[in-house]
Each structure stands twice: as C-alpha cells, then as structure tokens.
N, C-alpha and C positions, 0 to 999 in steps of 0.2 A: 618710436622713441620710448613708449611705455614699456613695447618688450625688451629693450635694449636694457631698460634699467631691472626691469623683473630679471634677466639673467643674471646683472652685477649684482645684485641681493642675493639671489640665490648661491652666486661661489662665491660670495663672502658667508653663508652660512654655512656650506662647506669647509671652507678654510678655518674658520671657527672651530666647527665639530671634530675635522679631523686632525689630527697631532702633524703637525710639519715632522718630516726626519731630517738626518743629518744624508752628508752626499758621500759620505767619505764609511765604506763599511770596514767594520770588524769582521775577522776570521778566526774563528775558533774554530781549530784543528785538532783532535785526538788520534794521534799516531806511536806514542812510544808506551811502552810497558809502565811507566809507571801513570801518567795519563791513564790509560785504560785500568789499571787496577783502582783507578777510584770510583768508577762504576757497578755496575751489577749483574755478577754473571751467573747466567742457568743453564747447564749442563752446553759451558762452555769451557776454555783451556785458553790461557793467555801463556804464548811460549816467550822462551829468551829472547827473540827477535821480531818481536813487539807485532805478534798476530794474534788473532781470535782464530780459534779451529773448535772444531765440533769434541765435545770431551768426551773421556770413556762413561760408560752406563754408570751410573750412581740410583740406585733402586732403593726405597726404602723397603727392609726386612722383616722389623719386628718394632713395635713399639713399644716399652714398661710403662710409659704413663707416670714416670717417676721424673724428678727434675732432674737426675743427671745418673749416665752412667761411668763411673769411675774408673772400672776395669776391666777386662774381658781378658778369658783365654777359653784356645779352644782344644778339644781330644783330637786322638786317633783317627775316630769315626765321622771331624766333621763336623759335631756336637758345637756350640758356640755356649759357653757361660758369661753371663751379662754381671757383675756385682755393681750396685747402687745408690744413693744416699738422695735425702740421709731417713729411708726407714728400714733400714738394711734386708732388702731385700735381694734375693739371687734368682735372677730367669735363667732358663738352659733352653737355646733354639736349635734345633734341630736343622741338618744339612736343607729340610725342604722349605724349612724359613716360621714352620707354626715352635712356638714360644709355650712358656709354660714355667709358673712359677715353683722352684724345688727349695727355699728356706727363704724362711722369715726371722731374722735373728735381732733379739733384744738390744743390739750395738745399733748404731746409729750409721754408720757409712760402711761400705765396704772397697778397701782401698786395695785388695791384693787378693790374685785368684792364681793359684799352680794345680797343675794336671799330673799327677805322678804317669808307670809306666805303666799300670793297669786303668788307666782315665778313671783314677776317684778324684776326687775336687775335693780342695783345699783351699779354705775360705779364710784371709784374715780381716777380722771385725777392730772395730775402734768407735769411741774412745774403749778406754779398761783393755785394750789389746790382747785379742787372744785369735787363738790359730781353732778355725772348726775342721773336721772330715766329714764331707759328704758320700757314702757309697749310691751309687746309682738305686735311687726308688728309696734309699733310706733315708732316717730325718739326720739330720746335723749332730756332731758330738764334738767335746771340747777335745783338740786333739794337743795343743799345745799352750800353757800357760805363761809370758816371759813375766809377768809380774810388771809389763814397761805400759806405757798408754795408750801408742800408736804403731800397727802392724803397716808397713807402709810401702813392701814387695817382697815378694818372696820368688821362690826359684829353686827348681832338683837342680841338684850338683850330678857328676857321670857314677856316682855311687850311689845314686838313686834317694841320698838325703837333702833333706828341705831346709832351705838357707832361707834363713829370716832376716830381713833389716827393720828395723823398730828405729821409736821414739817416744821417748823422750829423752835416752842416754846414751841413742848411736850406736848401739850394739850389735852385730851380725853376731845369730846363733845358727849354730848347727843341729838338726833334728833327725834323729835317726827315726826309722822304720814304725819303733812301737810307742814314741810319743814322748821321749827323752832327750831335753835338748838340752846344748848348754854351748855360752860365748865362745865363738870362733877369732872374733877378733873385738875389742872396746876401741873403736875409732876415737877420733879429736871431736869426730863431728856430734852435734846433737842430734840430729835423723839420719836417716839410712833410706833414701828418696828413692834409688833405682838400683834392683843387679841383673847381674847377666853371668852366665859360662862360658870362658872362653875353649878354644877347642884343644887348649890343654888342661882342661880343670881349674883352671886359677879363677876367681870370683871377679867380677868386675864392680865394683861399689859406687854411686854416687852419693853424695852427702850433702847436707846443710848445718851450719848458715855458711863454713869457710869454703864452699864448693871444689873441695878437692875429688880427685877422682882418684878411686883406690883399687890396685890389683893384692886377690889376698888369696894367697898360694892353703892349697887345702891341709897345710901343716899347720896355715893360722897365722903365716908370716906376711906382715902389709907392705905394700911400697905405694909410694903414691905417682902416678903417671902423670898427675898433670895437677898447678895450681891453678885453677881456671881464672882467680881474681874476681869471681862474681859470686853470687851467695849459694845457688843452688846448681848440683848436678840433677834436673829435673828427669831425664831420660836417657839408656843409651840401649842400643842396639850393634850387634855383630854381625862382621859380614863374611861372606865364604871366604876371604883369603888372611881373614886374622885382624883385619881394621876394628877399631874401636869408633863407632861415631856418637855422641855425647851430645846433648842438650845441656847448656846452660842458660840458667840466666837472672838477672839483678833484678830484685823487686822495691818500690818506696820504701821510704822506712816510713816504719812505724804498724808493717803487715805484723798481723797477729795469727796462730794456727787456726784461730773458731772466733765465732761472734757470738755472747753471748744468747740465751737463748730464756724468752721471757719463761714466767713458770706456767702460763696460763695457757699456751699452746706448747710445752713439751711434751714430745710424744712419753705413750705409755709404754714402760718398759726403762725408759733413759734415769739413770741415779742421777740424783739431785744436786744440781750444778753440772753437770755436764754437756755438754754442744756439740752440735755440728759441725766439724771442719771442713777445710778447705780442699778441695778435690784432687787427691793423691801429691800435694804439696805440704810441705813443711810448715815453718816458722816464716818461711819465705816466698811463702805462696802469694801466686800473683790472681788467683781465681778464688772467693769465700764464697760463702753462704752464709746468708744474712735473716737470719729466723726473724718477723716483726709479726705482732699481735694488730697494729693498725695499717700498716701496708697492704694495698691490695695486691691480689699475685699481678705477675706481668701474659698482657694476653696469651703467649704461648704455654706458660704451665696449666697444664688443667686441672681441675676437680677447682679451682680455688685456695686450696691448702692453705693460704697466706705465706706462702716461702716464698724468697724472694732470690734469685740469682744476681749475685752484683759485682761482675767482673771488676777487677783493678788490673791495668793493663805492667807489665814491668817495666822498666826503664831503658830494659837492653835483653836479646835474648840472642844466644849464638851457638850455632852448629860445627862442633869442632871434631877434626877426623885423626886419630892414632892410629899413626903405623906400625906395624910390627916391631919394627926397630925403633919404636917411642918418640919418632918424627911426630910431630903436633900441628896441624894444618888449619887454620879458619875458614870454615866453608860459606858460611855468610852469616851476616848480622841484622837482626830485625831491630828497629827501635821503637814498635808499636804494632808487636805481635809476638804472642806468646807461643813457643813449641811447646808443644804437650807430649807428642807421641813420634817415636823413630822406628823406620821396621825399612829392611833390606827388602829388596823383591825385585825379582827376574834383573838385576844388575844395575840396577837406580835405589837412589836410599828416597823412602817418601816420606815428608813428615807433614802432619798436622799441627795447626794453631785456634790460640781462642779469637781468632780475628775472623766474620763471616764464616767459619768453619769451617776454613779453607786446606785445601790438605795439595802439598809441592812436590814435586819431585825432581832430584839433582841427576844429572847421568855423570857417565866417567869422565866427559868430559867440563865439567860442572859447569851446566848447561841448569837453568833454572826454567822449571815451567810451573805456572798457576793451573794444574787438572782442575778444582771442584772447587766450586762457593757449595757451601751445605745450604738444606735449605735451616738448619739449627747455627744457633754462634757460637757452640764452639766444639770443633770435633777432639775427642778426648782421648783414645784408645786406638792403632790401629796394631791390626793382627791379620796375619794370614791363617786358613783351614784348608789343608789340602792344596790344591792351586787358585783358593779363592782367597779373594781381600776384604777384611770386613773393614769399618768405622764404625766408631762410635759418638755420640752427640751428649751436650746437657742443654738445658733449655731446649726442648725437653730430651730426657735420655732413649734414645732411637739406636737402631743397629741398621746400616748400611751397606750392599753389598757392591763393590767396585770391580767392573769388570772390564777385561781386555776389550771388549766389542766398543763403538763409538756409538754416543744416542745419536737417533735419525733426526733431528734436532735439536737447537736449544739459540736461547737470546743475550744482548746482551741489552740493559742498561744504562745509560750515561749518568754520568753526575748533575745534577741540576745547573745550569748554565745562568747568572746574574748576569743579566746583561747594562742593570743599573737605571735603566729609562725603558719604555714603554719602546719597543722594539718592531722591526718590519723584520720577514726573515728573508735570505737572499736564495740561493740556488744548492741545494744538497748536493754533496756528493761524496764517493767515497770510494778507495779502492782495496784490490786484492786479487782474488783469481777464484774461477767460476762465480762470477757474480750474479749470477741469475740464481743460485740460491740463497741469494742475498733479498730478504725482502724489507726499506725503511721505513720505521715512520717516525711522528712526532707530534710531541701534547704541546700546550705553554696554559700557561696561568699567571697569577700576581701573587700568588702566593710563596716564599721560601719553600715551605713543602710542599710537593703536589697533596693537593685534594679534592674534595667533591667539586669545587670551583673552576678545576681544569679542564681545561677542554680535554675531551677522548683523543685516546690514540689516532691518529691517521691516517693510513698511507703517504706515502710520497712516490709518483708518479714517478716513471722512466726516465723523463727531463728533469728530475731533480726540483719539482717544484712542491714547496710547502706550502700545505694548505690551514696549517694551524695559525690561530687567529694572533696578530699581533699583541706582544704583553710583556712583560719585564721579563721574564723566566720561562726554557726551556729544555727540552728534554728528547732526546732522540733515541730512539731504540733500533737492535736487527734484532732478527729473526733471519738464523742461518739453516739450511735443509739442502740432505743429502739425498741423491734422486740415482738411480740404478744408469741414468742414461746420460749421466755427467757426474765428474771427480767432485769433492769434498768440496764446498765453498772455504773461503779464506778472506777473510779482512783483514788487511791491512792500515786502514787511516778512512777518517769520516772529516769533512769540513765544512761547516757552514759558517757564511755570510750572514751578517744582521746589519740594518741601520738602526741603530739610535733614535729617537724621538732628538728634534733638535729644539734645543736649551741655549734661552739668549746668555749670552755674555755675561759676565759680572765685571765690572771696575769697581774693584773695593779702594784705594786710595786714589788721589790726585795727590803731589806733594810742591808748593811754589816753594823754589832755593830763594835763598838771598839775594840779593842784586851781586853783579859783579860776577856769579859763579856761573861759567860755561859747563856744555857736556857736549862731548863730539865720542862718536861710535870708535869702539876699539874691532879691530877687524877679527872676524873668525874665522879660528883656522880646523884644519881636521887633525884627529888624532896623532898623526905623526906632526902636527907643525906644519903641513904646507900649506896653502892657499887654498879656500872653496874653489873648484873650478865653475865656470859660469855654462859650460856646455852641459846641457841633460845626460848625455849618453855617456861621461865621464861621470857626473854625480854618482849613477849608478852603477858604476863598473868600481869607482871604492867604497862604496857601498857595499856591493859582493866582496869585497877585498878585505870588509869589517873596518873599513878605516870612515868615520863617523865626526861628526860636526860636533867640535870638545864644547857644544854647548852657548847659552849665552852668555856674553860676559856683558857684568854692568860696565855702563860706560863712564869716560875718563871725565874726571872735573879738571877745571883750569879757570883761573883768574882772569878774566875780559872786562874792563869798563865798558857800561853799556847798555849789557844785557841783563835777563831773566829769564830761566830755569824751570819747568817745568816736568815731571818725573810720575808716573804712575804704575800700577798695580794691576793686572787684568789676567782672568781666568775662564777656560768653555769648559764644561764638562762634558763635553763629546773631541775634547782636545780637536777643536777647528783651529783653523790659521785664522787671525785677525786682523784686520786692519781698525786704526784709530782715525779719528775727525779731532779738531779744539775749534770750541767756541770760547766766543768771551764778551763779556758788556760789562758795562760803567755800572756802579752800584745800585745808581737811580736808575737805569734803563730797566725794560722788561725785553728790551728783542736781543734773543743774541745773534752773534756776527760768527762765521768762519772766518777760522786763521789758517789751520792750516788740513788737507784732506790725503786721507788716504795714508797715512803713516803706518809703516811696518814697526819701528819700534817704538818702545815707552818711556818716549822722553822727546824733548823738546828743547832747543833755545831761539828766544827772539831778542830782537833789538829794542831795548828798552824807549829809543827815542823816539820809533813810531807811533808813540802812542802819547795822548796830553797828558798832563800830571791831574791824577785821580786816583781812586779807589775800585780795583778791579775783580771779577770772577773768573776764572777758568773753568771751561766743562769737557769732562772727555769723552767722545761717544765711541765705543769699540763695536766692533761689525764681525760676522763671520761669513760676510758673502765672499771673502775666498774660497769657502770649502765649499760652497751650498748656490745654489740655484737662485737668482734674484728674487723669485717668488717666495723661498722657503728662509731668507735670511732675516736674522734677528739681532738688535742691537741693546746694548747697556751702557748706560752714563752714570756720570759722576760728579759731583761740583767739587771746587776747590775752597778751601775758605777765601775771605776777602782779601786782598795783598794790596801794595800801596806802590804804582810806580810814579817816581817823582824826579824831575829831571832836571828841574831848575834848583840852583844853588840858593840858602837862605839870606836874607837881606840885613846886613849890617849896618849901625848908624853909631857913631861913636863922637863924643863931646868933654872936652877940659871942663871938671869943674870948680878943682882949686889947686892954686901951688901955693906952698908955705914951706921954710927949711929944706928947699934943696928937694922934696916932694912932691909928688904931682898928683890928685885923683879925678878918671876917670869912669865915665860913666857909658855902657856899651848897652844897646840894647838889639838882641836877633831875632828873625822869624823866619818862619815857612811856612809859603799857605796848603803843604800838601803833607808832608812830614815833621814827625817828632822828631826834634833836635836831638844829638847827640855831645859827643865829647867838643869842648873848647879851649884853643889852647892862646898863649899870649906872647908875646916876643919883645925884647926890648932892646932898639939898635942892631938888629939882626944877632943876637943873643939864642942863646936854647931855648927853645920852646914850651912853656912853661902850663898847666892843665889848669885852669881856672874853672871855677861852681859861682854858680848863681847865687843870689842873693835868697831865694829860698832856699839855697841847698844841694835840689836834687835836680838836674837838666830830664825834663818829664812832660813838657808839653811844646805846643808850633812856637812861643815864644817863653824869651827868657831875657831879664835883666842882668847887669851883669856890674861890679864896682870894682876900678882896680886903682888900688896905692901903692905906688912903688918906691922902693926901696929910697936913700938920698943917692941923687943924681948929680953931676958938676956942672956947673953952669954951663949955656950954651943949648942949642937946639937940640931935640933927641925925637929918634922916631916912635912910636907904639904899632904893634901890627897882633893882628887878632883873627883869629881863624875858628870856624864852627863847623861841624857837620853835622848835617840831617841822618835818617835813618835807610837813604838811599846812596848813600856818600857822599853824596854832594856836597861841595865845599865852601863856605860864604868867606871871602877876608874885606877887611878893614885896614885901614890907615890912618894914622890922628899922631901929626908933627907937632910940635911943643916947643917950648924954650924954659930953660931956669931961668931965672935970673941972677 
C-alpha cells in the first residue's frame, strides 16, 4: 500500500514539473517563395517556383576597410576600380583580386568612376564636384571643374567624350578630350542620378526629384521616355537589343542629400560645413550616412571610425523596361527593398538591393530568382570585367566576384518560429529531390532572438525526429551539398509539427438576462447557405471545396414567461474545443449544485420555476477535454453576480377609508418577500389603467403603501382593482367593491 502511494506522489510530481501540452498540433510549413525569403540564405538561390538550389560562387575579392563602396568600373585589362566614401578614397584590383590603393582625394565620397579608351580613370569627387584624371602610376589631377556640388555619373559618349550628370542644377555637361566642358542639356531635374549610351549615341539620363527618364540625342536635343511618377531614376542599364531597363524609386519624405556632420569628427581636408552624402543618390536617396560624434560604429565597420550606416528603406522601388519603340513595361515592384545597381549579363538583367545585399536575376521570360544574400547589407554597384561579375557591398565596402560555377554548398536559415507557449516539437520533414544532400537541424530557446540561451544546432535524424529541447521559439536550418555521385539537392518545402503547452481556459463573463428573455441556437450554416452536414466524410470533402462554417452566430432572444437566461464569454489560447458545466447555489449555501453538463454552446435557459424564490449564483466551469487527453485537460470558471428568481406574485391588501362628496379614499398596502416592487397601476369600474406612486414617492423597496382618492363618483356600488409588479414580473391584483352613497 505504502508503495502504491509512493508511486501516486511521484507522478503527481511529475505532472507538476512537466508542462501538460495541447493534443491538437500546429503545422508550420515553409513552402512558397515568399515564406522562404524571410529566412537566411548562404550561398543559396531561392528560384521563381519556390525552391532552394545551390547558388553561383560569391567569393569575396578584395576588402577597402572603408564603410561603403559607391562605385566601381572596370578597364580593358580586367583592372577593377573601387571609389568610396566618405574618405574619398579610390582602390584599383587587379584581374588576380590583390587591391591597391591609387588616390586619396580631399572630397569626401566618390560617386562616379569612367574608363576612357586608353583605361585612364576618371574620378568624380563630391561634395564642391569636380571631375579628377587618373593616368596609370600617376597621382590625380583636376581634369574638369562644373562649378556644381555633386558629380553623380559619368559616362564616354561613341566620341570618346565624357558626359557628366551633376547636382545641384541637373545639368548634363559635355567634356571634350583636354578638359573643356560645357552644358549638353539643363534638365527640369535637380540631379542627374544615372546615364547610359545607347547604341545609337543618344544619352540616356535618369534624374531626381521628378524621376523622369531622359534620352538626349548628341545635338543636345532632350525628350523624355518615360514619367516614372516616383522621385528618382536611380539606375539604368542597356541591353544588346536596344532595351532601356531603369530603376526607380519613391523615398519618405522629408530624405535629405547629407547629414550633417559634427565639426569635431570632420575629416581633414572637408571645407567647413560640408557632409557626407548619400550613396550615389540624390535628394531622394533612400541610403545616408550618418556621421555621429557619440554613436558607436555598428559591429561590421571597422577601425571604429564612429560612422554610422543608417539605411532608410524607400516606400516603393520599381524595375521598368523600354522598348525600342518606347513600349514601357513594369518588371516588378519592391515595397521594402531598394535597387541600387542594373547590369545585363549573358541574357538575364541582374539587379542588386539595400535589402541582405541581395542581388536577382530576371530571364526573358521574367522569371525572378533570389542568387545571393551577401554576407554585407547592401550590395551597391554591379559590373562586369571581361566575362567576370563583380559586386560591390557598404557596411562594409567589399568587392565580390560572382561566378557561373555553383558553391559545393551552402544553407539556408528559417525565420524564428513564436510558437507562443512553451512547445513539444512533432516530426520534421521536408521535401524536394536528392535529398540525401539535404542535411536538418534545429535550436529552440525562450528567447525572441536566438542567443547564448539557445540550445546548439542539432541534427535531426532520418525519422525526422527533433531532438531540440522543448521552448517557446524555434529555428530550423539545411544544409544543402553537392556530391559527384548524385545531382544537386533541391528543397522544396520543410514542415514541422509542434504542440503547445496546454493553457486552461478563461471564462471572462458570465451574463444573467432578465426574467422572461429566452435564447434558442440559430442554426449554422456553411458558406453558401446549406446545412452542416452531420457525416465526417462530407464535412471534409467541403472542406476541400473551401465551403467553410460562416461561423457562430449569437443566438436568438425571445419572450417566454418563465424562464432565465444565462450567456457567457470563454476563450483557449491554444484554440481547444470546449465544453461548458453550470453550477448554481442559494446565496447562503457554500455547496454548489449542477444544472447543467457538458454544453457546447455559451448560453443557456432554464425554467425559472424549478427553482424556490431566492437569491441565486451561477458558475461557468469550461473544459477543453475535447481536444486533450483526460489526464492533460484543464478547466476555468466563473461566477455570475447575485440575480433574484422570484415566482410568487406580491400580496395585496386593500381597505375603504372614507367617502365624503361622491369620494372615496383608499388605502392599498403591497409586498414581496423575494423581489423589489415595481410599477402599479389602478382601475376604476374596468376603466384604463391608471400608474399610481407610493406614498413615499418612489416604488423602491419589497413593500409599499399606497393612498388612492378618486375622482366624484355617482352613487351606487363601484368596483377598484389594483395591480403591482415585482421585479420578476410577477403580478399581485386586488379588489375592493364600494358604494356611494
């Protein structure tokens, strides 16, 4: 007997300890493209038809150690030039990937780099906007002055002179050979954001803040190919058959070109008042730089500096494609990712964002694939050398080199999973094809962000079973790898199972109606109007059909003498099925009684007269052992306030106290030993019913007196009849025959 009870101790100390779950799991499934894009991908590709595949090589090249690099182009030879901000510096890397820094120039960013056809480099600096020439091994010289603030792209024309777009007045200049330039065209716009040559010489211009797109024929003549309606033509790029494709896009308001910049950390060299701008954007740039004296850097810049990168993301950013014949096409629309950079390449257009540093690419048939999460946020410049592809990064400014070949690996990340309660986790799994280069695992913790608190990565075993410890928050990762003796792995879709920790019930109201007010169940129907059917195999067959149970509906009141009403409120937070219980007792009792068990819905009526005339509670106890296992079920109650059922009508006593002139007064007195009277009305000779008050006044408590004098009457017998109600309806009347005389 002793050990019988030593075991009951012991799994009630268990039961104790361990968290009951819920019976009923969640499935959290990651299957579609945009699902996976909230995750984390390394040297993975998330394609149009929502799979993870092994993405092309992304190598890092060359580091500057500098917080961003702005712009890049490269030579003949292969040569790659890096320009920078904001300490204007210019690296040149070499096809074998060693870097080397060739000027250091007193401007602060460097927003625009051209390669003439002998590869000298042509640097434009900003702020005070000037154009340098770099000859190979020589130092920097001022090669063109516009007198404007901001050099902000430049570009040879097929005549081998250098087309400037500037800011602060929108001006596209033209620069001949020995450093003589002068206005090609004075646009509407205030910058001159992006140009291009097209392959009949006509210039392609984008501008800020009215984001028009402008072709300007080498006579100097503008036309504008497109009003894009957003503020900036950030980028555009040409393709072999004459296509224009163009980067737009709409920044908050209230973006400014620079922030200022305190005097106590400006660099040396920068004139007094002048900043750092925004990274190869305008007025309407959606990327600054934020110079702070007390800000600490963020962990990826180094040295310290105290610069600060401080992305502002735009409000809309859109890749739009011109046709030769000035067809205008919308290739897609970001609403929380910025294009930066467009480059054509072997017959896909790719473009870069400030978003994970993600760089996409469209095919002909615009088909959209996610190639690369950088490991930087924001990739800023891409450019081809040769048949190679660079990127460019800020935070921090990196050179990247992207190539045809796939890496022999890479993983991918989930989004953190809230599962909301302290969680069991169910059976992994997940498909695609060659899965055996599929390797899973997973952490959990209690924390919103993983941290040291987490448990370690995993594995998860061939059955799909998690071994990560039960907790509010989870995380799953792959690991995909190509093997010589099997095809490419490919994920398609991950899904796990979790149970919930189960969480008793709440009944937050109890409501008792009035006397008299029924409620009977309105029937539920499914979304077209028919009937729930009662067979399983039908529920679920409109179920697949999408035809769905339009819900609950409160239920119908109606007038009964009788009864009373009852109506409540109840809530699971692991959304269980509930069943309800009512108790009830007399005010003075402590035990309470069932009335009624097991109730699907929230509300109730009974018969008032089953019960004696008193002062009553109602308690609602809700349950969720419909979803959960009798061991694991948990319940929440509720009291109602006190209510009053009273069944017996008030008692009447009514008495002649004088006639004089054809008048008579009476004297009424009423009670009730369970309810506060109410209205009283009086009648004389079956006459209208007349609303008589108390002699105090106010009908306010179980008794009331009551005086009536009426009106002169004709001699002869006459009747009085007098009627009261309590506050359960109940009706009391009287009668008191008379005579005049």
């Amino acid at each position: 007997m002793e050990t019988v009870r030593a075991k009951a101790r012991w799994l009630l100390l268990v039961l104790l300890a361990v968290p009951l779950f819920a019976v009923t799991p969640t499935f959290w499934e990651v299957r579609t493209y945009d699902e996976f894009q909230q995750g984390k991908l390394s040297n993975l590709s998330l394609t149009n038809d929502d799979r993870l595949i092994l993405a092309p090589r992304f190598d890092l090249v060359f580091d500057t150690q500098q917080t961003l690099i702005a712009t890049a182009i490269a030579d003949s030879k292969g040569n790659v030039y890096l320009g920078t901000g904001h300490d204007g510096k210019i690296y040149r890397v070499d096809p074998a990937g060693k870097g080397s820094l060739i000027a250091d120039l007193s401007e602060l960013d460097i927003l625009a780099l051209a390669v003439d056809s002998k590869d000298v480099l042509y640097a434009g600096a900003s702020p005070n906007g000037k154009v340098y020439r770099i000859e190979p091994g020589g130092a920097p010289q001022v090669f063109f002055d516009p007198g404007t603030k901001y050099i902000w792209s430049m570009v040879f024309d097929k005549q081998g002179r250098l087309i400037v777009g500037t800011g602060d007045k929108g001006i596209v200049y033209r620069v001949t050979s020995d450093g003589k330039g002068s206005p090609l065209y004075d646009t509407d716009e205030t910058h001159i954001v992006s140009l291009a040559v097209d392959r009949d010489g006509n210039i392609i211009a984008g501008g800020d803040p009215k984001g028009y797109l402008y072709r300007i024929s080498p006579q100097g003549k503008a036309f504008v190919l497109y009003d894009s309606g957003l503020h900036e033509v950030h980028a555009v790029s040409l393709g072999p058959d004459g296509r224009i494709y163009a980067a737009v896009l709409s920044s908050p308001a209230g973006s400014i070109p620079a922030i200022s910049t305190p005097p106590a950390v400006r660099p040396a060299g920068n004139e007094e008042g002048e900043a750092p701008i925004s990274i190869g954007a305008s007025a309407s740039a959606a990327q600054t730089i934020e110079v702070t004296a007390e800000a600490p850097p963020p962990e990826n810049t180094p040295g310290g500096s105290g610069r600060r990168y401080v992305p502002s993301e735009p409000s809309q950013t859109s890749i739009l494609e011109v046709l030769p014949n000035g067809m205008v096409n919308s290739l897609l629309k970001f609403r929380d990712e910025m294009v930066y950079s467009l480059l054509v390449h072997n017959g896909r257009l790719l473009f870069s964002t400030g978003s994970k540093g993600r760089i996409y690419s469209i095919d002909s048939a615009r088909n959209i694939t996610l190639l690369i999460e950088s490991t930087e946020e924001q990739t800023t410049k891409l450019l081809e050398a040769g048949n190679r592809v660079y990127a460019t990064s800020a935070n921090t400014g990196k050179l990247f080199g992207l190539s045809d070949a796939l890496s022999p690996s890479g993983s991918y990340e989930s989004a953190v999973r809230d599962t909301n309660a302290i969680s069991a986790w169910g059976t992994l799994s997940w498909k695609g094809e060659n899965t055996a280069g599929i390797e899973m695992l997973t952490r959990s913790g209690n924390t919103g962000i993983p941290d040291k608190t987490w448990s370690d990565w995993a594995p998860v075993a061939g059955s799909g079973k998690v071994i990560s410890p039960s907790a509010r928050f989870i995380q799953w990762k792959a690991v995909l790898t190509s093997a010589a003796n099997r095809g490419a792995p490919l994920l398609d879709s991950v899904t796990l199972p979790y149970l919930q920790q189960n969480f008793a019930p709440e009944v937050t109201s109890v409501e008792v109606l009035p006397p008299g007010v029924a409620l009977t169940k309105v029937p539920v129907t499914l979304s077209n109007g028919s009937p729930i059917p009662s067979d399983p195999a039908l529920v679920r067959a409109n179920v697949r059909a999408g035809l769905q149970p339009s819900g609950k509906t409160p239920p119908r009141k109606s007038v009964e003498r009788g009864v009373r009403s009852l109506q409540w409120a109840a809530a699971d937070r692991n959304q269980d099925a509930l069943s309800f219980d009512i108790y009830y007792r007399s005010e003075n009792d402590r035990v309470w009684k069932l009335l009624k068990q097991d109730l699907e819905d929230s509300f109730y009526t009974v018969n008032s007269d089953s019960f004696p005339d008193g002062t009553y509670i109602f308690k609602v106890v809700a349950s969720d052992a419909p979803s959960n296992p009798a061991a694991n079920a948990l319940t929440g109650e509720f009291e109602s306030r006190p209510f009053t059922i009273d069944n017996t009508p008030p008692s009447v006593k009514m008495r002649q106290v004088s006639t004089a002139a054809g008048k008579v007064q009476i004297a009424i007195d009423a009670a009730d030993a369970t309810s506060t009277l109410n209205q009283a009305d009086i009648s004389v000779d079956a006459g209208p019913w007349q609303s008589i008050f108390p002699l105090d006044g106010i009908t306010d408590s179980k008794s009331e007196s009551y005086s009536y004098i009426s009106d002169v009457l004709s001699r002869g017998e006459h009747v009085l009849s007098f009627r009261i109600y309590d506050q359960s309806d109940n009706v009391g009347i009287g009668k008191l025959v008379f005579r005049i005389p």
